[in-house]
C-alpha positions, 0 to 999 in steps of 0.5 A: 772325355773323348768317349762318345754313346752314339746309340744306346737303345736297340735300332731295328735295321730292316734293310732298307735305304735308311738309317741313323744319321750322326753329325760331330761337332768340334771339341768345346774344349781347346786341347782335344781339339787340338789333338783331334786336328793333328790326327786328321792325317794321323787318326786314332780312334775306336769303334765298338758295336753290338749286333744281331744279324738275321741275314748277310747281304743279299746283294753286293754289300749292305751298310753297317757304319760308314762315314760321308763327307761334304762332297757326298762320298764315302770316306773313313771309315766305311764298313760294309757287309758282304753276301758271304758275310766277311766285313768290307771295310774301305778308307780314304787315304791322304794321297786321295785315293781309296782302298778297301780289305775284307776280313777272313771271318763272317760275321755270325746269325742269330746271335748278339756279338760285339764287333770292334774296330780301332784305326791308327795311322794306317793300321786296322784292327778289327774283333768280334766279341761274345755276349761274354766278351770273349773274343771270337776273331781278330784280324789285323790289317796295315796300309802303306799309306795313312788315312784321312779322317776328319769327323767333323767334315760329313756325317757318319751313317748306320744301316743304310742311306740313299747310297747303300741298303742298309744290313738286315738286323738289330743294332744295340749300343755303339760307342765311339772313342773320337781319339783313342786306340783301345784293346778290346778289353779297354772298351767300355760298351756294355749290352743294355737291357739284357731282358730285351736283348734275351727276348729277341733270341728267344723269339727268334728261336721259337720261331725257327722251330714254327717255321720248321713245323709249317715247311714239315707239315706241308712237305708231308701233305704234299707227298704223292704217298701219303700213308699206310692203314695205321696211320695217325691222320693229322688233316681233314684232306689226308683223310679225304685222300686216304679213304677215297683216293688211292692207296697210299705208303705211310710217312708219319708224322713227326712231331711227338706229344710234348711239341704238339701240346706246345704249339697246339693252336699252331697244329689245329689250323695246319689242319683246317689247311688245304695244302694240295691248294697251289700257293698264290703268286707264288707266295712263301708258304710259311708267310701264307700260313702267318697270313691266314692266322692273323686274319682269323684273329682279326676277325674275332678280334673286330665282333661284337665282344671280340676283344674280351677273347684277347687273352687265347688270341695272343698265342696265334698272333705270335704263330702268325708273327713268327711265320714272318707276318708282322702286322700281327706283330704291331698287334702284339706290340700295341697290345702288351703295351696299352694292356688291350685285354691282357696286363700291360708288359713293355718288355713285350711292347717294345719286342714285338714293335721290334721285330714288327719294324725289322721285317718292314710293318709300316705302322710299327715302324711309324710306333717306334718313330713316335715314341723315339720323337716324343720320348715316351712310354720308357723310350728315350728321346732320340731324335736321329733314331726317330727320324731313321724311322719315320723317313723309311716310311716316308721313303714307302709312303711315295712309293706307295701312292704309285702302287694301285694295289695292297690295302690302301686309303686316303688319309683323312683328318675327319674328328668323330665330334664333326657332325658335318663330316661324318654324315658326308661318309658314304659308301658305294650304296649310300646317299652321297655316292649314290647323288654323285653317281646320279650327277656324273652319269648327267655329265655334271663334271664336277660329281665325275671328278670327286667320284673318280678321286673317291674311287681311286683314292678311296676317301670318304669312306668309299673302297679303293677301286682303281679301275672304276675310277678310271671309268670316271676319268675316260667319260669325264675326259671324252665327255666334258671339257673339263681340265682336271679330269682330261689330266687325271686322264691322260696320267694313267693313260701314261703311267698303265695304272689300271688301264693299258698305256697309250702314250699317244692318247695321253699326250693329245691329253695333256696339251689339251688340258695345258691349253686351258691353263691348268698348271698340273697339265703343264707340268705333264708336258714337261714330265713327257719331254724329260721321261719320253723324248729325252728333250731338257730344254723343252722339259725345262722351259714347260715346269718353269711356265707350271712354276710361276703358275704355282705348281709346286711338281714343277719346282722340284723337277727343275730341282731334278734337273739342276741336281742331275747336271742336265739343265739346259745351258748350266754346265755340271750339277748344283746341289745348292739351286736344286735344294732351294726348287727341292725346298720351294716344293715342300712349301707347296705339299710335294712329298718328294721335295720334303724328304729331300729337305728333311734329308737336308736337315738330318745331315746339315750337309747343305749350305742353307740347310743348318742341321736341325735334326726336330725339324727334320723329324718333322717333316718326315713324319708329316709325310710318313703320316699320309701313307696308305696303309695308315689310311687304311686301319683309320678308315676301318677305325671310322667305318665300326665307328659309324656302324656302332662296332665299338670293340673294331672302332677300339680296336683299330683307333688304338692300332692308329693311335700309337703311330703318332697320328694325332686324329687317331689320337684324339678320336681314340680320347673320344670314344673312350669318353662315350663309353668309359665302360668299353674302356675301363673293360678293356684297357689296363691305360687310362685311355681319356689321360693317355691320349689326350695328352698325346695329342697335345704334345703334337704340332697339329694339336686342335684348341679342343684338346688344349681346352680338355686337357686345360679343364683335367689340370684346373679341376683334377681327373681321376687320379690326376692331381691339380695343376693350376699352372698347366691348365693356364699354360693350355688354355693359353695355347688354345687361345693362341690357336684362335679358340675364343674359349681359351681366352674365355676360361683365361678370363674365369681364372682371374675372376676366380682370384687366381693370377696369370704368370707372366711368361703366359702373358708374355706367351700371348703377347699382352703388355704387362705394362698396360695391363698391370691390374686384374681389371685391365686383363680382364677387359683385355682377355674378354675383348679377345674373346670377343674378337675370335668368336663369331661377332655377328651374333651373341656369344659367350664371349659377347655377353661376357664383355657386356657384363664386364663393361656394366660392372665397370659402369656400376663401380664407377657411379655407385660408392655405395658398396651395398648398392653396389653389390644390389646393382650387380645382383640386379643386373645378373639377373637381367643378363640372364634373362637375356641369354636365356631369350636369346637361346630360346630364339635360336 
């Protein structure tokens, strides 16, 4: 009764300040918590997981499990991993203090193993068990004094935090026992899905033989004597050496024919290699080789029929992944499980989404997030794994923005059903850029801004380049007198982003901008007090001018100010009032002041803040989801689109799809609309079904995807059966949406004989009462209709109404059914004489 499962599916742990929050409750029934609350002084309890470690601690200690309590502290039990590799583990004793020991063993690499730790009173035990539950090491450790410990006062934490980097590995099940001591063999915490936990090994294993090929092959390249006359030449540049270079000594190769056939696709690159070539930055040699790969194939992947070569190109994609280049590994995740050119095996789905969010792939972190959140495609619905991901990439996506360089756009919401939007995709010599280009050069101020932005942030289909849009921003700032420009400005005149630093500039700058009254400016100032001078209340008194001017920069560094203990006059810190300025900002967009609520919500350690672990998810996926990375692959996806390269425009709509992205979704749907053959040629899923149902299961869904899916219930798709029910149910949502077409078809179910259940009419806020007849409903479902479509010229929804009210007309004058039904005949006809003048009108 006491036995809890706080994980039972494998997280991915990558290193970073993330991890799995965990909040207990109080015992429902009264004896347990009984007998919880006399051992807060005296606690029993047991902890059991599973491990596969790929690295100890870099640094200092990393995360494993640890417990924080209201104050925001460490207490028991905090474990922790060292450099070396033994278990810290520090506890808070009943006196207030805290005292840590480690053990004498280090845990193993590579390998799964079961690590167990029971507390009583004041003793330690502590066990790592095989995969065959044999024990491997015990230690046991006593204090003089008993601990503290009470689970339901703060949160327990797995893998990493704000507070600690969080340890490089694979955590499988995890079992709690709240007030129990137990032997080792007493637990019960058996390693779930064996065929997962096995695939992890034996990549890990095929690719430690990989990356051994790669550092041989290039340490022999490299040698200043290469071979004698018998040699066996591998490279095309050792031949070149030998036959016009010095003479040199023979140092074989090593591997025999059985490897070289086994990785033969590996070997015929290495030999396309030029390794004498210095490595750039510095760069991991093996990582160079992953990358190299992994672009080759990309660029067979994106021709015209590239995806029809999947099948050889899946062996690369594992090279290039096992040299530790994992987008290569999201490539491989997405393409085992929506069956892109090979047959769908979620077994390797879910592997390489794994492993592509151990070694920090944004988009594959992203892809866990959103089938943990929506609990799809056989993962289980868990919300606090979710959000362990998507705030890690929420975390990035702030960091990020700060990072000129790396392969990066705007996200843009930009539907391919939006004519509009799509003829305003330009790129560095099309129409638009080059009107905007024609304007700016004038002096047109408002042409050098959206350059500018376009240029720096690459949106609107333009490439990312920083240092022309600081061009754009110097001529704006000297030339004109605009605000928004002589800010941009003065920003990366601050910050060296592109440009050299000139503080001085850049502060004449911002006053000149904050005298116009521009808010963003204001808030510079005050940013320039705090981070330059050190002067608060000069600081303070600027962001709260910006703050009542509705800059939402301001209210979260008033936060800063108040968390940090430094607000002027305001003795020590206050969590409270900086949570609400933390919260005022995410209200206005501020991506640091959302992750700090999301935060807030996860741990529900704050007093206005009640745990909401959904609401947490969330907001760090809305965050996660403006990453520049993501941008990047949704540009791409839009670029082949327009450019009518439908296998890229596939391709790479799926890679943003399965993210959880909702217009990649729906755009996804989209093109595999206009051409199902691509789609059924290609895709083992049926793309139509699959995505526009992803879609309506997100928060931003648009009415359309409601109305499609709505018309797949009502009418039957494929091999979807009918479900009149549902298609009422997103009808309804589509209504509540504002689309005119939801009450409209809402309205033609009635009048097809079919009736609206209650809870729909409940749902759209329609008095039963009132609207007891199915003449009454319709009326009222009509003139809704009318009410949300354009008024000012005629519409379905107009005509709709129109014929409604003449129906009524007639059956209330005409008895005679015959001339009833006559009338009715006779009037059709005129309605649609009608509508067909007024087509032919507009």
């Amino acid at each position: 009764a006491d036995g809890v499962q706080i994980l039972s599916f494998i997280y991915a742990s990558s290193g970073d300040k993330t991890g799995i929050v965990k909040k207990f409750e109080q015992f429902e029934n009264r004896e347990l918590e009984t007998v919880r609350q006399q051992q807060i002084d005296y606690p029993m309890f047991t902890i059991s997981i599973w491990l596969y470690l790929l690295h100890h601690c870099e640094k200092d200690l990393c995360g494993i499990l640890y417990f924080i309590d209201p104050k925001e502290m460490y207490s028991t039990p905090a474990v922790f991993l060292n450099e070396e590799g033994y278990v810290h583990i520090q506890m808070h004793l009943m006196r207030g203090d805290d005292l840590a020991v480690k053990t004498s063993f280090s845990l193993p690499l590579k390998q799964w193993f079961r690590l167990d730790l029971s507390f009583k009173g004041g003793q330690i035990e502590v066990s790592s068990v095989g995969k065959n539950l044999k024990r491997h090491h015990h230690q046991s450790f006593i204090f003089r004094e008993d601990f503290y410990y009470d689970d339901t006062a703060g949160y327990f934490v797995l893998g990493g935090s704000g507070y600690v980097n969080g340890i490089e590995a694979f955590f499988g099940p995890m079992k709690y026992y709240r007030l129990s001591v137990l032997e080792t063999e007493q637990i019960s915490n058996p390693l779930h899905d064996k065929e997962t936990v096995e695939q992890i090994e034996l990549y890990y294993k095929r690719c430690m033989d990989i990356r051994e090929i790669v550092y041989e092959y290039r340490y022999i390249v490299r040698q200043g004597k290469k071979a004698q006359r018998n040699c066996y030449y591998e490279n095309y540049y050792l031949e070149r050496i030998h036959k016009y270079g010095e003479k040199s000594e023979c140092a074989a190769f090593l591997w025999g024919k059985e490897l070289r056939e086994k990785y033969h696709t590996l070997f015929k690159l290495l030999q396309e290699m030029d390794f004498n070539a210095p490595d750039e930055d510095g760069s991991d040699t093996v990582l160079e080789v992953g990358r190299r790969i992994f672009e080759n194939v990309a660029k067979g992947l994106t021709r015209a029929n590239g995806l029809s070569n999947m099948g050889s190109s899946v062996p690369l994609l594992v090279d290039s992944s096992c040299c530790g280049y994992h987008k290569a590994s999201y490539f491989l995740a997405v393409i085992f499980e929506t069956g892109l050119g090979v047959s769908v095996d979620r077994t390797k789905g879910l592997l390489y989404s794994l492993v592509g969010a151990q070694g920090n792939e944004r988009l594959a972190v992203m892809n866990l997030g959103y089938k943990h959140y929506q609990g799809i495609n056989n993962y289980p619905l868990d919300l606090e794994l979710s959000y362990a991901y998507y705030s890690n990439i929420a975390i990035k996506t702030s960091l990020d923005q700060h990072t000129i360089k790396g392969e990066q756009a705007f996200v843009e919401t930009i539907r391919l059903m939006d004519d509009e939007l799509l003829n305003a995709q330009t790129k560095e010599n099309g129409d638009v850029f080059m009107w905007l280009k024609h304007e700016a050069r004038r002096g047109n101020a408002a042409a050098q801004q959206r350059l500018a932005q376009m240029l720096f942030w690459g949106q609107q289909g333009v490439a990312k380049n920083p240092e022309a849009a600081i061009e754009w921003y110097a001529k704006g700032a000297i030339e004109t007198e605009d605000p928004v420009l002589i800010y941009d400005y003065a920003i990366v005149l601050f910050k060296g982003q592109g440009v050299k630093k000139n503080t001085k500039l850049a502060l004449e700058l911002m006053k000149k901008a904050a005298a116009k009254g521009l808010p963003q400016a204001v808030n510079g100032l005050g940013w320039y007090y705090h981070n330059f001078k050190r002067d608060y209340r000069r600081a303070a008194e600027h962001w709260l001018i910006a703050e009542e001017l509705g800059n939402p920069d301001a209210s979260y560094n008033l936060g800063v100010l108040y968390l940090d203990g430094i607000y002027p006059g305001v003795p020590g810190r206050n969590q409270t009032v900086a949570a609400r300025y933390f919260y005022k900002a995410a209200q206005g967009g501020h991506i640091e002041g959302t992750l700090r609520c999301s935060l807030y919500y996860i741990t529900g350690n704050m007093e206005d803040f009640p745990r909401d672990p959904e609401k947490a998810v969330i907001w760090a996926k809305h965050i996660a989801e403006k990453n520049g990375y993501l941008g990047h692959v949704i540009r791409k996806a839009l670029n082949a689109y327009l450019e009518l390269s439908w296998h890229e425009a596939l391709l790479y709509y799926i890679l943003a799809a399965e993210t959880g992205i909702e217009v990649s979704q729906s755009n996804l749907a989209h093109i595999c609309e206009e051409r199902p053959d691509l789609a059924r040629k290609h895709l083992a899923t049926d793309c139509v079904w699959r995505y526009y149902n992803f879609s309506v299961s997100q928060v931003n869904a648009p009415s359309f995807v409601y109305l499609k899916m709505g018309d797949f219930y009502y009418y039957g798709y494929q091999n979807q059966s009918k479900d009149l029910e549902l298609s009422m149910r997103m009808y309804a949502q589509a209504a509540l949406e504002g689309d005119s077409q939801g009450f409209f078809n809402l309205a033609l179910v009635i009048e097809e004989g079919n009736s609206i259940p209650s809870y729909i009419l409940d749902y759209l806020e329609i008095d039963q009462a009132l609207h007891s007849s199915n003449m009454s409903l319709l009326q009222e479902l009509y003139y809704r209709c009318w009410n949300n479509s354009n008024q000012e010229s005629i519409s379905p929804c107009s005509l709709a109404l129109l014929y409604f009210y003449m129906r009524v007309f007639w059956n209330s004058i005409l008895q005679s059914t015959l001339i009833y039904f006559m009338g009715t005949f006779l009037l059709s006809i005129l309605v649609a004489f009608a509508v067909q003048y007024f087509q032919s009108l507009s």
